[in-house]
C-alpha positions as CSV (number, residue, x, y, z in Angstrom):
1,X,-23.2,17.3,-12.8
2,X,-26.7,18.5,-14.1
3,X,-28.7,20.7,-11.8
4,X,-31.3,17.5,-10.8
5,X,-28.3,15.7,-9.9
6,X,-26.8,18.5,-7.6
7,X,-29.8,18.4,-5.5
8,X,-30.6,14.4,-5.8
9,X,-29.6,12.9,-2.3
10,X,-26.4,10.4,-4.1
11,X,-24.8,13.7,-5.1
12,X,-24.3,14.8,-1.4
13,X,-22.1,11.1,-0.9
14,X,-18.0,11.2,-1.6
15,X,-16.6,7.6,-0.3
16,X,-12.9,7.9,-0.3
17,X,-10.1,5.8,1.1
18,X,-6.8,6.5,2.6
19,X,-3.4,4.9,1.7
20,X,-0.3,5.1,2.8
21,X,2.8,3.4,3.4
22,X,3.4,2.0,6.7
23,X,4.1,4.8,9.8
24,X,3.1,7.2,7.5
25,X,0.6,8.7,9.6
26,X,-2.4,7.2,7.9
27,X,-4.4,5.9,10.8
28,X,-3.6,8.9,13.6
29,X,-5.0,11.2,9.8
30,X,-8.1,9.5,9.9
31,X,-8.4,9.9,13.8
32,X,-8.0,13.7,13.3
33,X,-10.3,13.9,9.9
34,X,-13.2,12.5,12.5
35,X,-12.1,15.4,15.2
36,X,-12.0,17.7,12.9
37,X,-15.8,16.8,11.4
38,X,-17.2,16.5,15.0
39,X,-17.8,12.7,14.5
40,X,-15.9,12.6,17.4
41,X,-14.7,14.6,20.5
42,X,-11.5,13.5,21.8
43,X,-8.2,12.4,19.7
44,X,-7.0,8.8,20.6
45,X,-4.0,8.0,22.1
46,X,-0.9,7.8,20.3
47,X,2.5,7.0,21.6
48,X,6.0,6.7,20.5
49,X,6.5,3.4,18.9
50,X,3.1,2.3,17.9
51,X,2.6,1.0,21.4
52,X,-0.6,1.4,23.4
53,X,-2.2,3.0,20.2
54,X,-6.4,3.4,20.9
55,X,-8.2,4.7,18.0
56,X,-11.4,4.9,16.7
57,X,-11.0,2.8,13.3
58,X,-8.2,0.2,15.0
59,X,-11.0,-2.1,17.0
60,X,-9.6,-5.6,16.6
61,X,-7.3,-6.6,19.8
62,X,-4.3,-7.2,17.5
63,X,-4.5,-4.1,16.1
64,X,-4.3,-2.0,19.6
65,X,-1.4,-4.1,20.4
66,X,0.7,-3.7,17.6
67,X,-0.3,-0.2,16.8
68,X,-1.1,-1.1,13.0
69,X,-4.3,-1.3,11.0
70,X,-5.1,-5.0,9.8
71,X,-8.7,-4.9,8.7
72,X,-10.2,-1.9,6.4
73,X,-13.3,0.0,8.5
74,X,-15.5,2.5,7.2
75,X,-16.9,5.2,9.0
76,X,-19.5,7.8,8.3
77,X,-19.6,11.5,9.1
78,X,-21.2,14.7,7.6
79,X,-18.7,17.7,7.0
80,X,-19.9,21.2,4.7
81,X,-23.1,19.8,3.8
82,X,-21.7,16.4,2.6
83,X,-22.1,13.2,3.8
84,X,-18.6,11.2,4.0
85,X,-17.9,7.9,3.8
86,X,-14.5,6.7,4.7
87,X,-12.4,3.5,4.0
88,X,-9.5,3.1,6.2
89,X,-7.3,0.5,4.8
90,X,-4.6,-1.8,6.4
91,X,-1.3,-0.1,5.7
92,X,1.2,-3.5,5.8
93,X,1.9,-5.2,3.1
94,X,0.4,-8.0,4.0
95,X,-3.1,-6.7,3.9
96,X,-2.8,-5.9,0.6
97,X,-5.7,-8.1,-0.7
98,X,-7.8,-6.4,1.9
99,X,-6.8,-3.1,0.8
100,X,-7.5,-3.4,-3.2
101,X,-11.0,-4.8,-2.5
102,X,-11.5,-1.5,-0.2
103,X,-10.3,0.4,-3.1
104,X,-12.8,-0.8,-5.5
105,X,-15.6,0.9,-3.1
106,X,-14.4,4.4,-3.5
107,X,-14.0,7.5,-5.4
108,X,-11.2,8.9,-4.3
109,X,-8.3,8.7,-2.4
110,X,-5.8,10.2,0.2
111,X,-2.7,9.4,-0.2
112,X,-0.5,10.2,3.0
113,X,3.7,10.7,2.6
114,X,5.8,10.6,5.2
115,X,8.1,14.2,4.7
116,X,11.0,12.6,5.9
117,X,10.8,9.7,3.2
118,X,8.8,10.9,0.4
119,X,7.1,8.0,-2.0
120,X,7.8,4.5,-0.4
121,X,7.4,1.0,-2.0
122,X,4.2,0.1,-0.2
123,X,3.1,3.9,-1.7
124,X,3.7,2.6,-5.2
125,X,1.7,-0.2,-5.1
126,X,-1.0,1.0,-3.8
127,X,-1.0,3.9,-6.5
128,X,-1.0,1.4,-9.3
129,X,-4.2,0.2,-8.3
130,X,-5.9,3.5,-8.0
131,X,-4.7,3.8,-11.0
132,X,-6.2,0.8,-12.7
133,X,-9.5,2.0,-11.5
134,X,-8.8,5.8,-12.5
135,X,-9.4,6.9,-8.5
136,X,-8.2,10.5,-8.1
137,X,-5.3,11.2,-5.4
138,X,-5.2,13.8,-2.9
139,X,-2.0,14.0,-1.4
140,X,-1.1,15.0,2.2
141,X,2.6,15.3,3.3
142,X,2.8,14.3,7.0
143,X,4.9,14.8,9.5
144,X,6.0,18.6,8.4
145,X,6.9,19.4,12.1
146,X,10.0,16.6,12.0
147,X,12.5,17.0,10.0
148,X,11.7,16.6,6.2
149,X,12.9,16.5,2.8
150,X,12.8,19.8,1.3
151,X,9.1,20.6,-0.5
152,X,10.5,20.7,-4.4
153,X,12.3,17.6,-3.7
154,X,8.8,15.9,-2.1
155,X,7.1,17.4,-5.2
156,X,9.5,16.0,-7.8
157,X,9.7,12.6,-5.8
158,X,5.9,12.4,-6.5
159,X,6.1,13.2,-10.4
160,X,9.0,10.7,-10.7
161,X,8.1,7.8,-8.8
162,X,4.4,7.9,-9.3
163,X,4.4,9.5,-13.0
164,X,1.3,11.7,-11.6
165,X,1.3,15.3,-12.3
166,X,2.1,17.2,-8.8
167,X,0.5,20.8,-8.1
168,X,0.9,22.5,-5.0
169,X,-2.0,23.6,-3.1
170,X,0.2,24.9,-0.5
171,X,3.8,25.9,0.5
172,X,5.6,25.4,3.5
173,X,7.8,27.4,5.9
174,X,10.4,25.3,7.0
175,X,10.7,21.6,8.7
176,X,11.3,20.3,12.2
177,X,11.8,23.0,14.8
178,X,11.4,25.5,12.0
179,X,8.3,24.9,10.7
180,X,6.2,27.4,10.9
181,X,3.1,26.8,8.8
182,X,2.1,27.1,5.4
183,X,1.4,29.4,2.4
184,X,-2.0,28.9,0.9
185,X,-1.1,29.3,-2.7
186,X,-5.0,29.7,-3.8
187,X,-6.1,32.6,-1.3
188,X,-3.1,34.2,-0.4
189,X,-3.2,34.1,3.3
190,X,-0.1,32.4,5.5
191,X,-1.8,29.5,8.0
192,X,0.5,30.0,10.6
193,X,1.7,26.7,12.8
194,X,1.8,27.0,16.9
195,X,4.0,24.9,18.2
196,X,2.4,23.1,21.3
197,X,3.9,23.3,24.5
198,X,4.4,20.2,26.8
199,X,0.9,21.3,28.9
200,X,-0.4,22.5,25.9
201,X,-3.4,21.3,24.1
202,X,-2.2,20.9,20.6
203,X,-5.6,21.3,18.7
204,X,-5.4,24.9,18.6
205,X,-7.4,27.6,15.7
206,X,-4.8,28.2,12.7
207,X,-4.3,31.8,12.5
208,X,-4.3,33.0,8.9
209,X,-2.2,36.0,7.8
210,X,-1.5,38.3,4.6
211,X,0.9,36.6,2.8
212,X,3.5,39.8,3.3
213,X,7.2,40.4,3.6
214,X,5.8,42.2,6.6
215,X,3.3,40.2,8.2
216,X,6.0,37.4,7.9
217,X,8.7,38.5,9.4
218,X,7.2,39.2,12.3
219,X,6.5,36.1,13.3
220,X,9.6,34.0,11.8
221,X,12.4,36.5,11.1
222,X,13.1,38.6,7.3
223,X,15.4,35.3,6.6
224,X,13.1,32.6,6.5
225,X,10.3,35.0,5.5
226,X,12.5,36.0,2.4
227,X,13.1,32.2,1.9
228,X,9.3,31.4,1.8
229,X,8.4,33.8,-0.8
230,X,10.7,32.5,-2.8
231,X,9.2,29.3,-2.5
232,X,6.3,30.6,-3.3
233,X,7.4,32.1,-6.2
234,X,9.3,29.6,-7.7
235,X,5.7,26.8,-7.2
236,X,3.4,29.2,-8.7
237,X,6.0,29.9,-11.8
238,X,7.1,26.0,-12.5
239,X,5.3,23.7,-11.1
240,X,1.9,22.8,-12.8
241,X,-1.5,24.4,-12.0
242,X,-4.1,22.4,-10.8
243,X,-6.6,21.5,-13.0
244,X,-9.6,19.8,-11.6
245,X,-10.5,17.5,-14.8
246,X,-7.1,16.0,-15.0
247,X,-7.2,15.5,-11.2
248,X,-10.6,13.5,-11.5
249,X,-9.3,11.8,-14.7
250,X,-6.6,10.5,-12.3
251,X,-3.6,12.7,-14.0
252,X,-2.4,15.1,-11.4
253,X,-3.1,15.0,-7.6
254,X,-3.2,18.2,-5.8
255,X,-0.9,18.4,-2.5
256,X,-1.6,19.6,0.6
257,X,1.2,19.9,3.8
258,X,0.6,19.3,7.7
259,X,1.3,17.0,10.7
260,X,-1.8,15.0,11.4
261,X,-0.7,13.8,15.2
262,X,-0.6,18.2,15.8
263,X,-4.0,18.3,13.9
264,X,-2.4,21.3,11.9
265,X,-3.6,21.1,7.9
266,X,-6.3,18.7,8.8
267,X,-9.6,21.1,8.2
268,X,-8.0,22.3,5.3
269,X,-7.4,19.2,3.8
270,X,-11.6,18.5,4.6
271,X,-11.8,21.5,2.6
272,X,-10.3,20.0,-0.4
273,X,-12.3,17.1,-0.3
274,X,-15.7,19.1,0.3
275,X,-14.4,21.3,-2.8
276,X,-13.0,19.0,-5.5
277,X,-13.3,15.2,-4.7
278,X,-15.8,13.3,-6.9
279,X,-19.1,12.2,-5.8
280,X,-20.6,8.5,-7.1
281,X,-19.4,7.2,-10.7
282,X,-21.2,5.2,-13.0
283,X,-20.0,1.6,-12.3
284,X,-18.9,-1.0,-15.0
285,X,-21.3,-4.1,-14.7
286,X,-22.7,-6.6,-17.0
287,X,-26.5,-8.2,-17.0
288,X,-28.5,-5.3,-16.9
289,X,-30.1,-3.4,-20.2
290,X,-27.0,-1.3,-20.6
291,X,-23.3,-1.3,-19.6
292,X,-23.1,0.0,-16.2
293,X,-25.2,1.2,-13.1
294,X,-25.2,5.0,-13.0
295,X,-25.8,6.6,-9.2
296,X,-29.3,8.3,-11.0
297,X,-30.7,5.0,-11.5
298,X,-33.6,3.4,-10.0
299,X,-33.2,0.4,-9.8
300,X,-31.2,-0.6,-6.1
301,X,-28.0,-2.2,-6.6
302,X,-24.8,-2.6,-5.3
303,X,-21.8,-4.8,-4.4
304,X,-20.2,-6.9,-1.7
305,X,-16.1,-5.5,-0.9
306,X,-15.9,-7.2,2.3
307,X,-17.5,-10.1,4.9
308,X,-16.3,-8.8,8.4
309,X,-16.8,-11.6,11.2
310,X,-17.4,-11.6,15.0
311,X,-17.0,-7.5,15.1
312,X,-19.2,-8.0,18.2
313,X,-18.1,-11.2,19.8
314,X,-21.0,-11.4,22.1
315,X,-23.4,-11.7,19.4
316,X,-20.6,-13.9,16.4
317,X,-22.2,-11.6,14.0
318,X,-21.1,-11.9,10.3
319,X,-21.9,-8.3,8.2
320,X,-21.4,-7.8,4.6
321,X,-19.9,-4.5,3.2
322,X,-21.9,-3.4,0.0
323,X,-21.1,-0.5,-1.7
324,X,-24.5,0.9,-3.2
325,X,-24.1,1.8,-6.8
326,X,-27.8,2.8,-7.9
327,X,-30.8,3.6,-6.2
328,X,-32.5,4.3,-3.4
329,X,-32.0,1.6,-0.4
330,X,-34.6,1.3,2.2
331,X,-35.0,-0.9,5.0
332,X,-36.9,-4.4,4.3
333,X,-36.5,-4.5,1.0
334,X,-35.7,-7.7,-0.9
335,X,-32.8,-7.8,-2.9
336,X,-31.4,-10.5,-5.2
337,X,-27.9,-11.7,-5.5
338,X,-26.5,-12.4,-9.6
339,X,-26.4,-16.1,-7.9
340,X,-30.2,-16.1,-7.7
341,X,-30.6,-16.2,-4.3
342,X,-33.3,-13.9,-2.5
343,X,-32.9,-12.0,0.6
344,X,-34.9,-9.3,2.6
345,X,-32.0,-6.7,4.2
346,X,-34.3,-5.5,7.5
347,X,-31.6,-4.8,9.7
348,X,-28.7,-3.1,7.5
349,X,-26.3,-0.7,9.0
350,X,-24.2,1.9,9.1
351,X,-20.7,1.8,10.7
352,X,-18.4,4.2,12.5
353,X,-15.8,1.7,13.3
354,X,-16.9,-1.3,15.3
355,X,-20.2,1.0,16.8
356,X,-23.2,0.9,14.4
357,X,-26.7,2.4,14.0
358,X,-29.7,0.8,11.9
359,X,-30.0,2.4,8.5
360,X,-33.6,3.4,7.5
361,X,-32.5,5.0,4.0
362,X,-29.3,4.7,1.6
363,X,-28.2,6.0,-1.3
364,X,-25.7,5.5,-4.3
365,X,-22.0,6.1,-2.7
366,X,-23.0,4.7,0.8
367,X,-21.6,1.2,2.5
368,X,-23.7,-0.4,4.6
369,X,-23.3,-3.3,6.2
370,X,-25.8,-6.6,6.3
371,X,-26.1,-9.1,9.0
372,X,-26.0,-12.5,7.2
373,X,-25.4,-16.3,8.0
374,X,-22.9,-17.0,5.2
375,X,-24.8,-16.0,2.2
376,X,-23.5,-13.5,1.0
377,X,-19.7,-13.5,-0.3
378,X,-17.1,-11.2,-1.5
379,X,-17.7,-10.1,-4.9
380,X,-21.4,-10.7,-4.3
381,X,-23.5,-8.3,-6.4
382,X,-27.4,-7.1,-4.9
383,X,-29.6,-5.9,-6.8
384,X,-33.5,-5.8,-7.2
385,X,-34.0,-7.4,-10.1
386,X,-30.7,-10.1,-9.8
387,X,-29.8,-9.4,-13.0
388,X,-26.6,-7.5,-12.7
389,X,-23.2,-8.4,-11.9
390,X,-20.6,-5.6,-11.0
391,X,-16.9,-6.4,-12.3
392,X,-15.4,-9.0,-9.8
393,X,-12.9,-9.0,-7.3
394,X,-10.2,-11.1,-7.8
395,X,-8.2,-13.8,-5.6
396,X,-4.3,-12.9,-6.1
397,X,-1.9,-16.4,-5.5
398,X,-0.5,-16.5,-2.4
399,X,3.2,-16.0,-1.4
400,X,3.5,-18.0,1.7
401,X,1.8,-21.3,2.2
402,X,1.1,-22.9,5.6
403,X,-0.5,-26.1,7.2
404,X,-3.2,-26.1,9.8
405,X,-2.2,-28.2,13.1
406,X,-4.6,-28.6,15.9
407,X,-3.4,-29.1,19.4
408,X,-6.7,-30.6,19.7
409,X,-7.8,-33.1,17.3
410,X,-10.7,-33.7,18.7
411,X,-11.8,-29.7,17.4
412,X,-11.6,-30.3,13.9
413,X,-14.8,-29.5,12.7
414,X,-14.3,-26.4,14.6
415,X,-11.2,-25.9,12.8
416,X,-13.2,-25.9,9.7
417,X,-15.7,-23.6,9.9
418,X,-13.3,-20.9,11.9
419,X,-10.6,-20.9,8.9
420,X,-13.6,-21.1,6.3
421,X,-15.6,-18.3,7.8
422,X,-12.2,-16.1,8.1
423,X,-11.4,-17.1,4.7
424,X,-14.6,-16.0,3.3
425,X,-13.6,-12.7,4.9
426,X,-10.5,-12.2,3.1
427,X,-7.8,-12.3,6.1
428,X,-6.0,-15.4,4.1
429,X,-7.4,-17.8,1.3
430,X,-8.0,-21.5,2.3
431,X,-7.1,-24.8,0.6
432,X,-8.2,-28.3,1.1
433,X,-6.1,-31.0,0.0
434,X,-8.1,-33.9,-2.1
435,X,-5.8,-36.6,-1.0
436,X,-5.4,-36.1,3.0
437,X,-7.8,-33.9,3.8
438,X,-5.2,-31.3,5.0
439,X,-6.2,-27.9,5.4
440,X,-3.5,-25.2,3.5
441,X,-3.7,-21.7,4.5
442,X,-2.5,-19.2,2.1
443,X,-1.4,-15.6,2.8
444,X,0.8,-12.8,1.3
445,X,3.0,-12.3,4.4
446,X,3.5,-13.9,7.5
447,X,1.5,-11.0,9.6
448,X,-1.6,-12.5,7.9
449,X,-1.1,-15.7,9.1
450,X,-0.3,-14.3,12.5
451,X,-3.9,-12.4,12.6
452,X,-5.1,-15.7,11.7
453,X,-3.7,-17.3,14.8
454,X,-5.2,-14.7,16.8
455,X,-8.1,-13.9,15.7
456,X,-8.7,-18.0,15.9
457,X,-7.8,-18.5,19.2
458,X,-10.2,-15.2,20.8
459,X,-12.5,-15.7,18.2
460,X,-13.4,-19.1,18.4
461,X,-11.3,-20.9,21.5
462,X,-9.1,-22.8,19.5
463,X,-5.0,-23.1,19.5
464,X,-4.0,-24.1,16.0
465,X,-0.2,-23.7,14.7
466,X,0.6,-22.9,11.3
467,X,3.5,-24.9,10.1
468,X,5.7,-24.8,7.1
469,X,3.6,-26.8,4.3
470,X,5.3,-29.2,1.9
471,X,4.7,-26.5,-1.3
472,X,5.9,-23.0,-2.6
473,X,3.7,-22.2,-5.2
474,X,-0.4,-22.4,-5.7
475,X,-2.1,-21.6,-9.1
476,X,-5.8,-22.2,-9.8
477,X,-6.2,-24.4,-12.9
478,X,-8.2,-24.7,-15.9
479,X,-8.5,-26.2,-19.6
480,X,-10.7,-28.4,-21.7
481,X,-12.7,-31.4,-19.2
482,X,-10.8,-34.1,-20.6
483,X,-7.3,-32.5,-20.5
484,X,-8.0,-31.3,-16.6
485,X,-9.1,-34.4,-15.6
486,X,-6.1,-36.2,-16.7
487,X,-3.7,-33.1,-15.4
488,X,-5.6,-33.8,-12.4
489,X,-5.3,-37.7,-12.1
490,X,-1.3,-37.2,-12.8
491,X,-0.7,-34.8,-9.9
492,X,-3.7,-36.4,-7.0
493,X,-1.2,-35.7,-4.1
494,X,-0.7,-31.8,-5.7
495,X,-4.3,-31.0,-6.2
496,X,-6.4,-28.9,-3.8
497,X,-9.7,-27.2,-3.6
498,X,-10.2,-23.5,-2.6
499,X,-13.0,-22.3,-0.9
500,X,-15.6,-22.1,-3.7
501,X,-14.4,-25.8,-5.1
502,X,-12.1,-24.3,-7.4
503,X,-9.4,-26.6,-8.6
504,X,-5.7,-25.6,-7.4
505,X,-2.2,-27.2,-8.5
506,X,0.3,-26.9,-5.2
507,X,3.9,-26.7,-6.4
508,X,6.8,-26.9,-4.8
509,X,8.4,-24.0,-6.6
510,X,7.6,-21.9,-9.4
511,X,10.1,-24.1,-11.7
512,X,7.7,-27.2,-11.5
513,X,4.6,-24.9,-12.5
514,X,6.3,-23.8,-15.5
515,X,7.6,-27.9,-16.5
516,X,4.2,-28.8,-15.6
517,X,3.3,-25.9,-18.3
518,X,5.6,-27.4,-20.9
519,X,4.3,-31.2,-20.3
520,X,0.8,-29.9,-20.2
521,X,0.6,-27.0,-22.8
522,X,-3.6,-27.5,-22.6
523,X,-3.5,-26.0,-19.5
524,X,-3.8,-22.6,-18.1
525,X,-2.1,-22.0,-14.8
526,X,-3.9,-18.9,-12.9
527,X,-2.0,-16.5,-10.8
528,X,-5.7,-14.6,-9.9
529,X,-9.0,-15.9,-10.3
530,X,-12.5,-14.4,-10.5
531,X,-15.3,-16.2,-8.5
532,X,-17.2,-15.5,-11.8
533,X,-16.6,-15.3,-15.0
């Protein structure tokens, strides 16, 4: 970074993301990233089993019921002179459309391990798509205060599962009832971990020691103190040193140890991100006089990751997420969509979970939110001149397909525009059916379509059931005019429209899509779709 870019206002900005598994810890992690910043003053809630959960980033009713995260939220905070910008992401499965357009917003990434369980499926995934983007892990073991798998087996589990170089940033002492803290493998020093007592506050200053035989033993016994040094030893002598160009390059990911719900390796893993994580990228786009929007740039533009609805229900407000790429942002200006369309942002916003404050300024690396009435879409690039486009997001197929039933027929044009306008968000993708009219929602897992039941009954006061539909499998189609239309005419009672008009063939397995390939070899058969080209 040259030395006009190190004072330039973008270079303060680090938007990163957190990922986990789920009941990893990723969402009570957040909670204490924000206590530890200041941005807030008490720790939510959390009890055993997810239930009663209150936190700062889980706002949607659902979400406090069921103790998960459902819908990504981004909140901003200042911590060591920079300003922060985090993405918490839904950890199911089901969410994980949601979650990959989150990930397309930021620079980095935490990634939080359970101890006990190492790298999990949902862990993998998620991985693979930082890694398509080259965003650089951080990785924070949880839960060190349970029982966990020993620290060179979470270490190789990380290498082997997730091919990603692993370097210790720490070492700890111990698991469970005898955990008591960590080695700092950079400084020297011993962060020693006070177990809280039942009337005890748990957020309590982490005492740093000598990392001595000596200084050790006094507070865990020559036994365990012997076995920590050798621990310590044996990570500084074979595993690898961390470098901090392969980490940014997306090669190796530094790893930190703690237990988020005891608040104890929380500042130090702030630390980390004040110290290493990247700031705003260039961004890949297409339009403009060159290849991509660099942070330095004058010229205001940015892109749409999310449409959020009805996050005040008094006011059925509809705000778009836009990542700011280039340029300096300031209130009324008028930007232009790579649709053409023009638009003067006066009221745009920054979030801390559902609460919000009017943003006068914004720079590269920021998301801000703006209010809109359906303009503005996901994938939607701003800019002054409308002339760019960033890199799309894309629609994945769905897995599950269900049809929308009204207990109320006499609501169907409310129907409509409540499963459009949450469609348009993301929370499942909607079909129309040319012959029949019927409307087909389609989701990756059957929470989704439960959050759509919800969120459609409080939202918008209508009780709609969501049935098993008639068909297994949807791909978006496409081929020469003549060969579509005739694909088309052949298949009327198959053929539905997604939200943007997009043709879709509805099979009732994945066998008929691949016959219907064979009969009609003109024609491609989409399993994800950009809204542009």
């Amino acid at each position: 970074m040259s030395d006009t870019a190190k004072g330039a206002e973008w270079a303060r900005r680090r938007t990163f993301a957190i990922i986990s598994h789920p009941d990893a810890g990723k969402t009570t992690l957040t909670e204490n990233i924000l206590l530890a910043a200041g941005a807030i003053r008490l720790a939510g809630q959390v009890r055993a089993r997810g239930q009663n959960r209150r936190t700062q980033s889980d706002w949607m009713k659902i979400e406090r019921e069921r103790g998960i995260s459902v819908s990504a939220s981004v909140m901003t905070f200042e911590y060591g002179g920079l300003l922060f910008n985090l993405l918490d992401t839904p950890g199911h499965e089901d969410f994980s459309e949601d979650t990959y357009r989150t990930l397309t917003a930021a620079d980095s990434a935490i990634m939080v391990l359970d101890a006990a369980k190492g790298v999990e499926p949902r862990t993998l995934k998620l991985v693979e798509v930082c890694r398509l983007r080259d965003i650089p892990i951080l990785t924070f073991i949880n839960k060190m205060d349970r029982e966990a798998m020993d620290p060179s087996e979470l270490i190789d589990d990380i290498q082997d599962k997730l091919a990603l170089d692993a370097a210790p940033m720490q070492w700890p002492s111990g698991s469970g009832n005898r955990f008591k803290g960590v080695a700092d493998l950079k400084t020297g020093q011993f962060i020693r971990y006070e177990r809280p007592g039942e009337d005890d506050d748990p957020e309590k200053a982490s005492e740093r020691l000598a990392l001595s035989n000596e200084a050790l033993a006094s507070i865990m016994g020559a036994e365990e103190a012997e076995e920590l040094t050798e621990g310590v030893e044996l990570a500084r002598e074979v595993c690898v040193d961390f470098n901090a160009q392969s980490y940014r390059e997306g090669h190796l990911t530094p790893v930190y140890f703690g237990s988020a719900l005891r608040q104890f390796g929380v500042r130090e893993l702030l630390d980390a991100l004040v110290e290493i994580a990247p700031g705003p990228e260039a961004q890949p786009a297409i339009g403009g006089p060159k290849a991509e929007l660099e942070p330095s740039d004058k010229e205001v533009a940015g892109f749409v990751f999310k449409i959020q609805a009805n996050m005040d229900p008094n006011h059925r407000d509809r705000v778009a997420f836009m990542r700011l790429c280039s340029g300096t942002f300031r209130r009324g200006m008028k930007l232009k969509t790579d649709a053409g369309k023009t638009m003067t942002v006066s009221n745009p916003i920054l979030f801390f979970a559902q609460d919000r404050e009017i943003a006068d300024t914004a720079y590269a690396g920021d998301v801000i939110g703006i209010p809109n009435h359906g303009v503005l879409r996901v994938g939607d690039t701003l800019s002054e001149s409308g002339k760019w486009q960033v890199a799309g997001i894309p629609n994945f197929a769905p897995e599950l397909l269900r049809r929308a039933r009204l207990k109320d027929p006499l609501k169907a044009k409310h129907l409509k525009k409540a499963l459009e306008s949450l469609a348009e968000e993301g929370v499942t993708q909607l079909f129309r059916m040319q012959v029949g009219g019927d409307f087909l929602v389609g989701a990756v897992g059957a929470l989704q379509i439960d959050v759509m039941a919800e969120r459609v009954a409080a939202e918008y006061g209508i009780e709609v059931t969501f049935e098993p539909a008639p068909y297994d499998t949807a791909r978006w189609i496409a081929g020469p005019r003549d060969k579509l239309e005739a694909f088309v005419d052949r298949h009327k009672s198959a053929i539905a429209e997604d939200i943007d008009g997009a043709l879709v063939f509805m099979a009732k397995s994945a066998w008929e899509v691949n016959y219907s390939q064979e009969k009609f070899p003109d024609i491609t058969f989409l399993k994800a779709k950009e809204r542009r080209a």
